[in-house]
N, C-alpha and C positions, 0 to 999 in steps of 0.2 A: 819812255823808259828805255832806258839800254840792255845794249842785246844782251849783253854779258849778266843782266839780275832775273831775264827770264829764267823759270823752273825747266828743270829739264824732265824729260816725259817722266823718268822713275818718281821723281820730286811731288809731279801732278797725279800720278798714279798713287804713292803713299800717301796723302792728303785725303785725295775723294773715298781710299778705303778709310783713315783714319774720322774722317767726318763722319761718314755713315755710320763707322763701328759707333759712334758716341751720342750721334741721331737715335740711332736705332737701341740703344742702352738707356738713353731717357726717356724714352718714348716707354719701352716693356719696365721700365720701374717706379711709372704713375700709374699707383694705385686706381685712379677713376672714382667716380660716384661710389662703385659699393664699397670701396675701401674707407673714403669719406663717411660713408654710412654705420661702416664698424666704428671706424674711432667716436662717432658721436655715442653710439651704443653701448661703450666700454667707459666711456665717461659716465653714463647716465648708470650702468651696474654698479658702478664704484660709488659715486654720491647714492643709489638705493641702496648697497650696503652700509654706507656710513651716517643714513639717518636712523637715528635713535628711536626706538619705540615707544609706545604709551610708558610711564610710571607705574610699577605696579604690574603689569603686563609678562615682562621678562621677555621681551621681543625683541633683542639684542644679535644683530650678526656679527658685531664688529666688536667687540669683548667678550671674555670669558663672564659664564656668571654661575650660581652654582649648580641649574639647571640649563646649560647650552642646546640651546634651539637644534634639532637635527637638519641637517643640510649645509650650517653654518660654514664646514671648511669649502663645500662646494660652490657656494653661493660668495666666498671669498676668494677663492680660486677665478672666477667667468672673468671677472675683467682680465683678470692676468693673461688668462688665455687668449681675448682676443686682442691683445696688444701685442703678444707673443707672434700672433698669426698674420698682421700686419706687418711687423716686421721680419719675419722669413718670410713673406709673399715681392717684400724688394729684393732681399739678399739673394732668393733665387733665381730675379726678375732673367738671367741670362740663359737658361739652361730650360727649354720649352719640357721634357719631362720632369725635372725637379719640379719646378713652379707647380706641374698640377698634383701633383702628389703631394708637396706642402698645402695645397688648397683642399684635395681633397680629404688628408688626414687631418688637416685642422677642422674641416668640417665635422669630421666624426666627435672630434674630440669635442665642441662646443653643443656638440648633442649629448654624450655621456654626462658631461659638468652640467647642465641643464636638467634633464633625466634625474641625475643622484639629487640635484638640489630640491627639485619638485618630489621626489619620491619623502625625501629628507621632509618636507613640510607638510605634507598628509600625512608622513605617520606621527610626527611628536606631537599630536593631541592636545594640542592647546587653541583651541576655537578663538580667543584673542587675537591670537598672530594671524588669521585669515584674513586680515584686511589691512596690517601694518604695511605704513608702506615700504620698509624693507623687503618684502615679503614679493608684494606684487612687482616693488620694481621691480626687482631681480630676476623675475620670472617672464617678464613681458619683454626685457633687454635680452634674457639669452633666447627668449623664441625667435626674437626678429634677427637676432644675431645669426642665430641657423638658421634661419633661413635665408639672407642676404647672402651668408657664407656660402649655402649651399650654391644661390645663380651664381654664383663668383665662380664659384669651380665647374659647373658645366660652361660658363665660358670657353676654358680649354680643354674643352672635348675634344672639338674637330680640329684639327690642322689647317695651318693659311691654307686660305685655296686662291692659286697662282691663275688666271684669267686667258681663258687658250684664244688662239686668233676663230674671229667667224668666218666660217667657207663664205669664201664668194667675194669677200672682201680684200680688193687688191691693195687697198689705198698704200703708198708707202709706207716703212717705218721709220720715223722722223731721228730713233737712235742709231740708225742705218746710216742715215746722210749723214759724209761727214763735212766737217766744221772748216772754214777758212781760217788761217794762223793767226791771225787778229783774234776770233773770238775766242780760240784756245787758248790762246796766252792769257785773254782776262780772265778768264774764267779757272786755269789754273793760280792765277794771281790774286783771285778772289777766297779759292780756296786755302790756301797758302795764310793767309790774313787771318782768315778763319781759325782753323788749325792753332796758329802761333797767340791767338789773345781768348782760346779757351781758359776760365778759370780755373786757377790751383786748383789740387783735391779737398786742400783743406777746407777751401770755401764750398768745395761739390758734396762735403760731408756735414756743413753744416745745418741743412733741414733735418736729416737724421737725429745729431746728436742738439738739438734745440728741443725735436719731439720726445724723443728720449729722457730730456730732464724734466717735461712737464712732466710725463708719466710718472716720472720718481715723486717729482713735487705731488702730485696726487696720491702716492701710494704710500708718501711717509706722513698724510695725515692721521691712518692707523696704530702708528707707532706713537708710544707717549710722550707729550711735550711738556709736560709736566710732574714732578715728583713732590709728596709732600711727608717730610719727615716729621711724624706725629708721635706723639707720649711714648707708643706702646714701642714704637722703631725704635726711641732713640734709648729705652731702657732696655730694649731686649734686642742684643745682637741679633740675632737669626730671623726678627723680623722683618717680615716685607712691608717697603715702601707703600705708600697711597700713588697710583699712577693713572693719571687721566690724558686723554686722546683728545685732539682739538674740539672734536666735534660734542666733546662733556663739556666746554667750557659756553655757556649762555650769551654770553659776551662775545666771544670771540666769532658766532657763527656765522653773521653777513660779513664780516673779514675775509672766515676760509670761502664763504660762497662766492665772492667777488678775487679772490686769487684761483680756487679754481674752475671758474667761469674762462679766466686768461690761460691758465693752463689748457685747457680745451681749444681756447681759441688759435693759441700755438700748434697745437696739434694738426688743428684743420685746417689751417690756411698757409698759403704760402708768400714768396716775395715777401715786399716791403713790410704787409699785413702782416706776416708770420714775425720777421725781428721786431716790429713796432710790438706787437704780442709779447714776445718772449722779453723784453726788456719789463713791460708796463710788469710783467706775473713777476721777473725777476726783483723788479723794485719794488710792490708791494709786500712780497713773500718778505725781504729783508728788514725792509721800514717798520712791516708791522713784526715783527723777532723784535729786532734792534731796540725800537724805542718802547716796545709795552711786552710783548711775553717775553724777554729776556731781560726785562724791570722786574723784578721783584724785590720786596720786602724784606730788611734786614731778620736770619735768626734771631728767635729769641735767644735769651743765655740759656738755657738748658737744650739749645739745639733744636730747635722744633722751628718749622719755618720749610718754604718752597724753596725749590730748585730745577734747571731746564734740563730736561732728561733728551733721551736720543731722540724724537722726534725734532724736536727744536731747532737741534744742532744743524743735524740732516738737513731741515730744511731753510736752515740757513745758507749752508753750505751750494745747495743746488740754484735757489736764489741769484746768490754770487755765480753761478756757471751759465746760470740761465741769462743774464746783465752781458756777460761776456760774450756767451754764445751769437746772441743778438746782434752785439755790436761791430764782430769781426766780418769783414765781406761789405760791410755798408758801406755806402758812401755817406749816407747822410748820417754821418754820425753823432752828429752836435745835436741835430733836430730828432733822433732819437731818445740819445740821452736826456734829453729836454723834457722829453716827453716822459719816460718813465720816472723821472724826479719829479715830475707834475702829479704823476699817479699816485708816487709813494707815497706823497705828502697828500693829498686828498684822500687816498683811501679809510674808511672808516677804521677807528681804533679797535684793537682787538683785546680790548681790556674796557672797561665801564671805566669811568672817571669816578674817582668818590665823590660820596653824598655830601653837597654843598645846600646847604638850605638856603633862602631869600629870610637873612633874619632883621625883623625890626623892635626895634625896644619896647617892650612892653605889651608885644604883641605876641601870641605862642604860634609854633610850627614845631613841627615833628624833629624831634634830635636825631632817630636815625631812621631811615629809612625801610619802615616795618610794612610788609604788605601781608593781612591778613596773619598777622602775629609772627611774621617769616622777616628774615632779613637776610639778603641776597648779596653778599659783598662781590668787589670789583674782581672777584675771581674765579665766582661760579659758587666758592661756601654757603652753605646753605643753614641758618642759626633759627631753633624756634624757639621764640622764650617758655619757657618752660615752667612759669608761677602763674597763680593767676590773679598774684599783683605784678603787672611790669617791674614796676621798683624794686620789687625784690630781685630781679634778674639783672640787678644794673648795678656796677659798683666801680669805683673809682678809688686813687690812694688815700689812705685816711687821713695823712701828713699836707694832704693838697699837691703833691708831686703828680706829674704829667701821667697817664694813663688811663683804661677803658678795662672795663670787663663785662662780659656776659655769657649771662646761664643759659645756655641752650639744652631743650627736650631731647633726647637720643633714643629715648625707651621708658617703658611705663614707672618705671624705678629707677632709671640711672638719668644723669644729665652730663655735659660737659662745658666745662668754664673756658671761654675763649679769651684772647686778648685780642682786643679791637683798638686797629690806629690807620690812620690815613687809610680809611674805607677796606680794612683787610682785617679779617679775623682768622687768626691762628688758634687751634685748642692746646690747652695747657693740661690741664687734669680732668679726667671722669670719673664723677662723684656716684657711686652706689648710695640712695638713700633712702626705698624703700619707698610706697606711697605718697610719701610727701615730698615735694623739690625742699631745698632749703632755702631760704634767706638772706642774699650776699650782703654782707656790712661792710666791708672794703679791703684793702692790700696797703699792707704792712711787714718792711722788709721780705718784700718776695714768699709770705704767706698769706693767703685768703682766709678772713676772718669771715665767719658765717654762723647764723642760727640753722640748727639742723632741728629736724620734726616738731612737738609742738601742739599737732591739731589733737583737738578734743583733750583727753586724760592719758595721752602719750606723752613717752618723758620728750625734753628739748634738751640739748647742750647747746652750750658755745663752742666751735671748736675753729683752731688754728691750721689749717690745711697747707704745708710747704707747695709751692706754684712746680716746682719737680719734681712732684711726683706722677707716673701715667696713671693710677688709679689710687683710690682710697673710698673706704665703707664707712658711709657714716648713718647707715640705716639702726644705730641705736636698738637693734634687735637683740642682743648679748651682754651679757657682762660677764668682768674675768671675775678667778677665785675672791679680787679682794673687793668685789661689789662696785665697779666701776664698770663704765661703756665699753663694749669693745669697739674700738677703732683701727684702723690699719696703723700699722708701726709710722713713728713721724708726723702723726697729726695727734697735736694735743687737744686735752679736753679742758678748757679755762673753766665754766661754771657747767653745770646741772641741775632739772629741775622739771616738774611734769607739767603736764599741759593744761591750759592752753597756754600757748605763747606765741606773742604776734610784738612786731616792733619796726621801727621805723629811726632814721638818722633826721637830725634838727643840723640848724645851720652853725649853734656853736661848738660843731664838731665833736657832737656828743651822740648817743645811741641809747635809745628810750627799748626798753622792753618790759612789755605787761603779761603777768597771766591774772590766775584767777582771784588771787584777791589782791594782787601786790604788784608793785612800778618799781623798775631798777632802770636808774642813767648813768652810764656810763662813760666816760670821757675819754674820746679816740684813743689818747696817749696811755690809756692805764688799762688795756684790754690786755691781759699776759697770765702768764700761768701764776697761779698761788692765789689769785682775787677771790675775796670771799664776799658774795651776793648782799648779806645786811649792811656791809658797808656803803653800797650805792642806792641805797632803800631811798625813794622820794617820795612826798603826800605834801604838794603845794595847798591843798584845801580839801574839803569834803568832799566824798566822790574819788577823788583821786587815785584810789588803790586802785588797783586792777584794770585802770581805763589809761587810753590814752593821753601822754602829757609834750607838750610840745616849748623850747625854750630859744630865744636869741641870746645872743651878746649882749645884748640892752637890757638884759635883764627881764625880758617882757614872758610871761609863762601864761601857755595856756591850756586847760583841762576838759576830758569830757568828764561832765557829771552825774549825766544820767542819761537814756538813751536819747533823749533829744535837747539836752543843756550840755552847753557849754562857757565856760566859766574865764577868767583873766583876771592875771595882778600882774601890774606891772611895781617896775624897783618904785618903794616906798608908797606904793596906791593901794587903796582897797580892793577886793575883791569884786569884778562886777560879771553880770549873770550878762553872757553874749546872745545866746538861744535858748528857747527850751519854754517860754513866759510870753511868748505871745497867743491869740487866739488864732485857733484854726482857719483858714482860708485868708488872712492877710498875707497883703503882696508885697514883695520885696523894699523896705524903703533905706532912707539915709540913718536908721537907728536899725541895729541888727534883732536888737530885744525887742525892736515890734515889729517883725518880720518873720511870720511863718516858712522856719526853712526845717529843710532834711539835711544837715550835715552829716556827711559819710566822713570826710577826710578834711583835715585841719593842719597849718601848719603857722611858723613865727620865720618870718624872717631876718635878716642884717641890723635891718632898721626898724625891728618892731611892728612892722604891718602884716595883721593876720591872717592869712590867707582859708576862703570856705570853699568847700565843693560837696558835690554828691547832687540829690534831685533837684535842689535849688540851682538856681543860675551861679557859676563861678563869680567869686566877689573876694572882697578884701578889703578890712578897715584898719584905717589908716591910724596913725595914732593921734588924731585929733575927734574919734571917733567916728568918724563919716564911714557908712559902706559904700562902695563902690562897686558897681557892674565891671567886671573883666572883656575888653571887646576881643573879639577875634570867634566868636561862639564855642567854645570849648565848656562845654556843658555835660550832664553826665561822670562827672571824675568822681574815681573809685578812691583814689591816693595822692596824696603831696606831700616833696618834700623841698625843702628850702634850704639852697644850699651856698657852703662860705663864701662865695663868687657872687651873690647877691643875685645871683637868677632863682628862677624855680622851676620844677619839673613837675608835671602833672600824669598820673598813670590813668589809663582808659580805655573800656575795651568799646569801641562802636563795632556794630554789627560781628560781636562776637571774635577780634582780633586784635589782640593787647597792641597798646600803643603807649609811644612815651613824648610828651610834651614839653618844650621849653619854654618859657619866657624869659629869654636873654636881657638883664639888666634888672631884675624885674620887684628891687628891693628900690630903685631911683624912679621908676617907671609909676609906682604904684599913687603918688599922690596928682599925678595928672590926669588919672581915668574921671569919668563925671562920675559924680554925685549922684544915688537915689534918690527917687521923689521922695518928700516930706510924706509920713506914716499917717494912715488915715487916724480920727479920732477915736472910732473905736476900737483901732489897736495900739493905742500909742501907750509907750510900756515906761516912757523916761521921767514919768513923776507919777511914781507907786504912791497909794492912797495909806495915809496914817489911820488905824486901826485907835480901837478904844481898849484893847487890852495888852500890854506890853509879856512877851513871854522870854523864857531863859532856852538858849540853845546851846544842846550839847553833843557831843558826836561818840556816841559810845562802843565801847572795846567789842570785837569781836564776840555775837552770839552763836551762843550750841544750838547746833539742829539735834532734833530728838525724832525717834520712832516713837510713835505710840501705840506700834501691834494689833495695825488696825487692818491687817491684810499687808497682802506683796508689797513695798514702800515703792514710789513710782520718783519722781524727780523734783517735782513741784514743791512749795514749802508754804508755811504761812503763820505768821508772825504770831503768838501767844503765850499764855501760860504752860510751865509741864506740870507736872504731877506734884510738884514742890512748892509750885507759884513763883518760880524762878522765869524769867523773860528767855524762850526761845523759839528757834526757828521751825513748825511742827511739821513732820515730813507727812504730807496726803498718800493715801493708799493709789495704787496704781489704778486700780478701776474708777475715779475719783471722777465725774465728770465735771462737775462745779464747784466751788466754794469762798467763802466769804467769810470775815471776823464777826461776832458777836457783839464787839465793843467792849467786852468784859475781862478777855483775853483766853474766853472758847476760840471754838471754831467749827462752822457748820462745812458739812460736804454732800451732796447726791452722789449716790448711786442708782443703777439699773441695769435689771436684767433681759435680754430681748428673746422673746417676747414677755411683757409683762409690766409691773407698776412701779414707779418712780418709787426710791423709801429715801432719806436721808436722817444724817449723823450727825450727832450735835456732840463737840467734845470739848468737856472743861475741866479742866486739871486735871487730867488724863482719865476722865471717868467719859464713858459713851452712851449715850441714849440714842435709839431710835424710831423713827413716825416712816409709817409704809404710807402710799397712794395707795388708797383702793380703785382708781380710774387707771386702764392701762395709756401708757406712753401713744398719741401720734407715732402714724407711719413716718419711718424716715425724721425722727425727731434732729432738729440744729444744734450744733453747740452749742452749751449751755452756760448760761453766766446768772450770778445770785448777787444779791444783796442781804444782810440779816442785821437785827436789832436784839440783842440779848437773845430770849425765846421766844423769836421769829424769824422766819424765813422767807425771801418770796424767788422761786425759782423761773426762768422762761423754758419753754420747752418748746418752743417754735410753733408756727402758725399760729400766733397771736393767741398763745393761752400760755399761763403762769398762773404755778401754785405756790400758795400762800400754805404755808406750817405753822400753826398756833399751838400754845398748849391745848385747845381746844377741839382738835381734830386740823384734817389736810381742806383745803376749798380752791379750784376752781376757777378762775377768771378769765374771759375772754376781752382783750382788746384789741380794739380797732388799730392797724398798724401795728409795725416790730417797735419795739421802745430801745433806747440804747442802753447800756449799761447803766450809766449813771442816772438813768430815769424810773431804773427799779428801783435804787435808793429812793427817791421822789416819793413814789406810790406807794413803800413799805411806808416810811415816816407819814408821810403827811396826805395820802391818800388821794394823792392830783398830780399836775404835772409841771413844772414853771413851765414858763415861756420864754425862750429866746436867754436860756443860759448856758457857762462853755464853764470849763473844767471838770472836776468829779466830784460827786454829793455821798454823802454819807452818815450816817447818825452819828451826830457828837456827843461830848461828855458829858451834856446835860438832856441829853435824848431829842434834841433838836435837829433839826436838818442843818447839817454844815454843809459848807464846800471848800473847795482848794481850786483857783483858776494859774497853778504853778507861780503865783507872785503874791497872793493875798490868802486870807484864811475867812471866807463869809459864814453869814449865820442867815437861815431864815426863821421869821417868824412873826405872826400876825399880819402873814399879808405882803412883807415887803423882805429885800435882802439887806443884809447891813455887812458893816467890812470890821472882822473880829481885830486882823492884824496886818500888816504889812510888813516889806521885807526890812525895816526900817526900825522893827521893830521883833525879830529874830523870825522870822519865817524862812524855812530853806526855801531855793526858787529851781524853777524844774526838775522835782520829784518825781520817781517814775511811782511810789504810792506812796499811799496814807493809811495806818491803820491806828484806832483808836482802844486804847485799854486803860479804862477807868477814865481817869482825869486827865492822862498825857496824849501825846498825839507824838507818834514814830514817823516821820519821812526817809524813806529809802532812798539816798542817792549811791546809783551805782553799787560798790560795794559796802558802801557804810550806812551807817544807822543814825538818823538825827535826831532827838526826844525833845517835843517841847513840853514845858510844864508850868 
């Protein structure tokens, strides 16, 4: 080197002071293990404050709620504080009194914040929160924190102690000897180098403000990243927003644990690890904003709809500072950046994907994803249906135009209607409706058309509900001066009328509704104000009033008739009996009519194939008449409907949580399912037996029920003469235990009083006679069921005794075994019992034993059965009874009355 670039002494003297100043500066502003120690401690306060408490619980630190936890600001306050104390513990790092006075008042302070927060949790009295873990963490992090804090500050108790020479010890001092010119010059030279390729400040600043922005990144997960402008917001200025905090969102939660997992990790480490850190937290923080929580869903038109509120933003923002931070000062900057685009893009999403189901034709899966009657959309909404048919909480436009709706529960009386699209439910209106949810029928021009109440001898409307409005009453509780519903303003009332009423949508975009004696269909396009009810009046065949009717495009119509028949015509065919006509305990086969089923729910679909459900195995016959098993096992279904898309939905609750079922395609699907086995012989229902007597069937007008003031009138009825010999329905007295026709067009009934002796009533043409038991009633006697013959009676009164009523006095009978109903007719007529017969038996018109196997009309006599008629020959088929007056013979189906004669 030449002589002229050595340093000269000042040169080497400003150097070795300016090294050491900068030695000795980094040196007192590493923190060390306890400092390491707090920043772990303050991360783990922060995630204890910002986990969520039980449901229910109100153990909430990290929102306001209406009963705020005591301790809450303190217990929100601890992290702050010790991040605060970490950093005055550098800022001081120069100045040996500051430093311990920052140490030692931050200690005080992280015992006060501790102290109030713990005081805060013993007194607000709530024994729930004693094990939340908001709760403990909070309180485990600020102990150890004071405590760490505290060794932290007796550290600088004592003062360096500078090391004095030992007596006796002469050895030289080796900074005594001096140095030959040679090795000064290097060693000034050395220094010199040193000195000149110390890093900028700005790079000497950037572990600071790298740690710094994690901290923010963690502290603006409390702030809300979400806003949701809902009905009541967007009709009422001065309402407040719905605003929820990262850690509300379900979805989002291993997202924020995995960004602030890096956040942490930036905090505590340094070098390469610290920017490889702060890049990876910087790029997932952004990746998951960017591409999923600053995705959201278009506004509806009336404004309702999410938006990214300040936490979002924020944390967008710091994201971006924190990418930067990272990258300034490196060298490896490529292999950085690499890395954090690696991260971004593998981190998990912070948003749920919507519900895509695995669908195959003909095979059903869940349309939307209901767990335990709940449905959980991709943003944390939380929807419970709220009927306890699913299909009634499911509705779509009635025109077939694109869109979702559903009824969600909100409260014992109110619900609200969401709009559901690409796995996102927005609420539109909440519906006040008192006890009963309502019934969605669909959306038309931006109103929701629904059935409201309904149950039991409550009235129902139709009513038109506009999709803008935040609330509306449609609990049919009121009516104004002019005798009409009160409804909130803007929601029409199209029809009226009292309960019951239940109904269901068919595939040719029509709307069936029944109550109690009568079926209105209505045609999607003609639902509007002015519709008057008898104009949509249908009765495809008997039975038909008041029960369910279901219809295709094809013409294909089909009815229930009775509670276990159900009936079918299609365009230009006769009527044929589907259920209701077979014998008991037959197993499902390839004819529906000899196949003992329990249909609950029925439906027609595109192509005329009928869809069954309820306790039977799901099936559907096809229109070649074949029934067919549905595979997929969806058993159990409460409802069906068949809809213009040629799918079908199936409602069902398993283990008590509504669910909705599709079968995508399921109108082209239906003729590929297999075949039922062929029907055993002696169920087989498809060539009914020709009778020897041909009768006339008629389906006659509405009958009058009559009182006949025979005590409190109870609900039950039973078909005879009144006081005129005019045919009506006779109302039984309320304490009525039993009763049975005469034949004649009387009617007998028991009573009793406990304790004491059976008597019963014999009423014919409104005149009453009575016969007492002089034998008191069995303890705990069973419901009671009768058979009678003109003036006879025979009653069971459980425990295998029945009494017999003669003109002659009461008697007596014990038999061995319970007998079933129709085996009391047996014993009354013909004083025995058949063997091995199914239907109901009863004294006929000529005082014989009939029966009715719901397809034939038999006779016994002399020994053997014989077959009076067949359906072939006018017998109703699946009657729910038979009563006989005089010479005719009445079958009840459903609501109507069938007389043969």
């Amino acid at each position: 080197m030449p002589l002229r670039d050595l340093p000269t002494e000042s040169q080497a003297a400003a150097a070795l002071i300016r090294t050491e100043s900068l030695t000795h500066r980094k040196t007192l502003r590493r923190t060390g293990k306890p400092g390491l120690a707090l920043s772990c401690l303050a991360a783990g306060a922060l995630l204890a404050v910002l986990v969520p408490g039980q449901t229910g619980t109100g153990c909430y630190l990290w929102r306001a709620t209406s009963q705020p936890v005591g301790g809450r600001t303190a217990a929100l306050a601890l992290p702050v504080a010790i991040v605060l104390l970490i950093l005055a513990d550098r800022l001081s790092a120069e100045s040996f009194s500051l430093r311990r006075q920052v140490r030692g008042w931050g200690t005080a302070v992280l015992v006060v914040v501790t102290m109030v927060a713990w005081t805060g949790f013993v007194q607000q009295g709530r024994p729930s929160c004693s094990f939340s873990p908001a709760v403990i963490g909070t309180l485990v992090c600020g102990t150890l924190a004071t405590t760490v804090a505290g060794y932290w500050a007796t550290q600088l108790i004592r003062p360096p102690m500078t090391p004095e020479p030992t007596p006796g010890d002469d050895s030289p001092n080796a900074s005594a000897e001096p140095l030959n010119q040679s090795e000064l010059r290097a060693l000034f030279v050395r220094m010199i180098d040193r000195t000149e390729n110390l890093a900028p400040i700005r790079v000497r600043l950037m572990p600071f403000a790298t740690g710094t922005l994690a901290v923010l990144v963690l502290l603006s997960t409390v702030l809300p990243w979400r806003e949701l402008r809902d009905p009541v917001s967007v009709s009422l200025a001065d309402a407040g927003l719905i605003r929820v905090q990262l850690w509300e969102v379900p979805s989002a939660r291993s997202w924020a644990l995995i960004f602030g997992a890096l956040a942490v990790a930036t905090l505590a480490t340094r070098g390469l690890v610290r920017r490889l850190a702060a890049v990876a937290c910087g790029s997932a923080t952004v990746a998951g904003l960017a591409a999923q929580l600053l995705w959201l869903p278009p506004l509806l038109p009336n404004g309702v709809g999410y938006r990214p509120a300040l936490g979002a933003w924020t944390a967008l923002a710091l994201g971006v500072l924190l990418i930067v931070a990272g990258l300034i000062g490196g060298r490896l900057i490529i292999l950085l950046g690499a890395a954090g685009a690696v991260v971004g893009l593998l981190v998990p999403s912070a948003t749920s994907s919507p519900y895509r189901p695995e669908t195959t034709a003909g095979v059903p899966h869940r349309l939307l994803d209901l767990r335990g009657g709940q449905l959980l959309d991709r943003l944390g909404m939380r929807v419970a249906i709220g009927t306890s048919d699913p299909l009634d909480s499911y509705a779509s436009a009635l025109d077939g135009s694109p869109g979702q709706w559903l009824l969600g529960r909100t409260g014992s009386e109110s619900s609200t209607v969401f709009a559901y699209d690409d796995g996102v439910a927005l609420p539109q209106v909440t519906l006040n409706h008192g006890a009963t949810a309502p019934a969605l029928w669909g959306v038309a021009d931006n109103h929701l058309v629904l059935l409201a109440g309904g149950a039991g001898g409550k009235p129902w409307a139709i009513l038109s509900v506009p999709l803008d409005l935040s609330q509306a009453d449609i609990s049919l509780s009121h009516k104004d001066p002019d005798g009409k519903y009160y409804v909130t303003p803007g929601v029409e009332v199209l029809a009226s009328g009292v309960g019951p009423g239940l109904s269901h949508r068919n595939a040719d975009r029509s709307i069936v509704l029944w109550g109690a004696a009568t079926t209105w269909q209505f045609p999607a396009n003609q639902l509007r104000p002015g519709m008057r009810l008898q104009d949509f009046q249908v009765n495809p065949g008997a039975g038909a009033p008041g029960n369910a009717v279901s219809s295709g495009p094809d013409g294909t119509t089909v009815w229930r008739t009775s509670e276990t028949g159900l009936a079918m015509a299609r365009r230009g065919g006769p009527v044929l009996q589907l259920t209701g006509v077979a014998p008991a305990g037959c197993l499902l086969s390839s004819d529906a009519a000899s196949s003992s089923m329990t249909v609950d729910a029925f439906a027609v679909d595109v192509r005329g194939n009928v869809w069954l459900g309820g306790g039977a195995p799901t099936s559907v016959i096809t229109p070649d008449g074949v029934l067919r098993k549905l595979p997929g096992g969806a058993d159990g279904i409460s409802s069906i409907e068949a809809r213009p898309d040629g799918s079908v939905l199936l409602g069902t609750s398993p283990g008590g949580g509504s669910q909705i079922l599709q079968i995508p395609d399921a109108a082209a699907s239906a003729s590929t399912y297999p075949a039922a086995p062929d029907p055993l012989p002696q169920c087989d229902r498809r060539k009914p037996v020709h009778g020897t007597t041909d009768f006339q069937a008629t389906v006659l007008p509405p009958v009058e029920t009559v009182d006949p003031g025979q005590g409190a009138p109870g609900v039950s009825s039973q078909l005879g003469l009144d006081a005129s010999g005019k045919l009506a329905h006779i109302r039984l007295p309320l304490a009525a235990r039993s009763w049975a026709p005469d034949g004649q067009g009387g009617v007998w009934w028991t009573l009793a009083d406990q304790p004491g002796p059976e008597r019963a009533v014999h009423l014919v043409r409104g005149r009453a006679t009575a016969q007492r038991d002089l034998q008191p009633l069995p303890d705990n006697p069973k419901a009671e069921f009768a058979a009678a013959a003109g003036d006879r009676l025979v009653t069971a009164i459980g425990g295998g005794l029945y009494n017999f009523y003669e003109p002659g006095g009461v008697r007596r009978t014990a038999v061995k075994g319970d007998l079933r109903p129709d085996q009391i007719a047996q014993l009354l007529v013909t004083g025995r019992l058949l063997d091995d017969t199914v239907g109901m038996w009863f004294a006929g018109p000529d005082g014989k034993l009939w029966g009715y196997d719901a397809l034939h009309l038999l006779r016994f006599d002399a020994g053997r059965i014989s077959v009076v008629a067949g359906p072939t020959q006018g017998v109703p088929q699946a009657a729910d009874e038979v009563t006989v007056i005089g010479q005719a013979l009445y079958f009840r189906l459903g609501n109507d009355l069938v007389v043969l004669r």
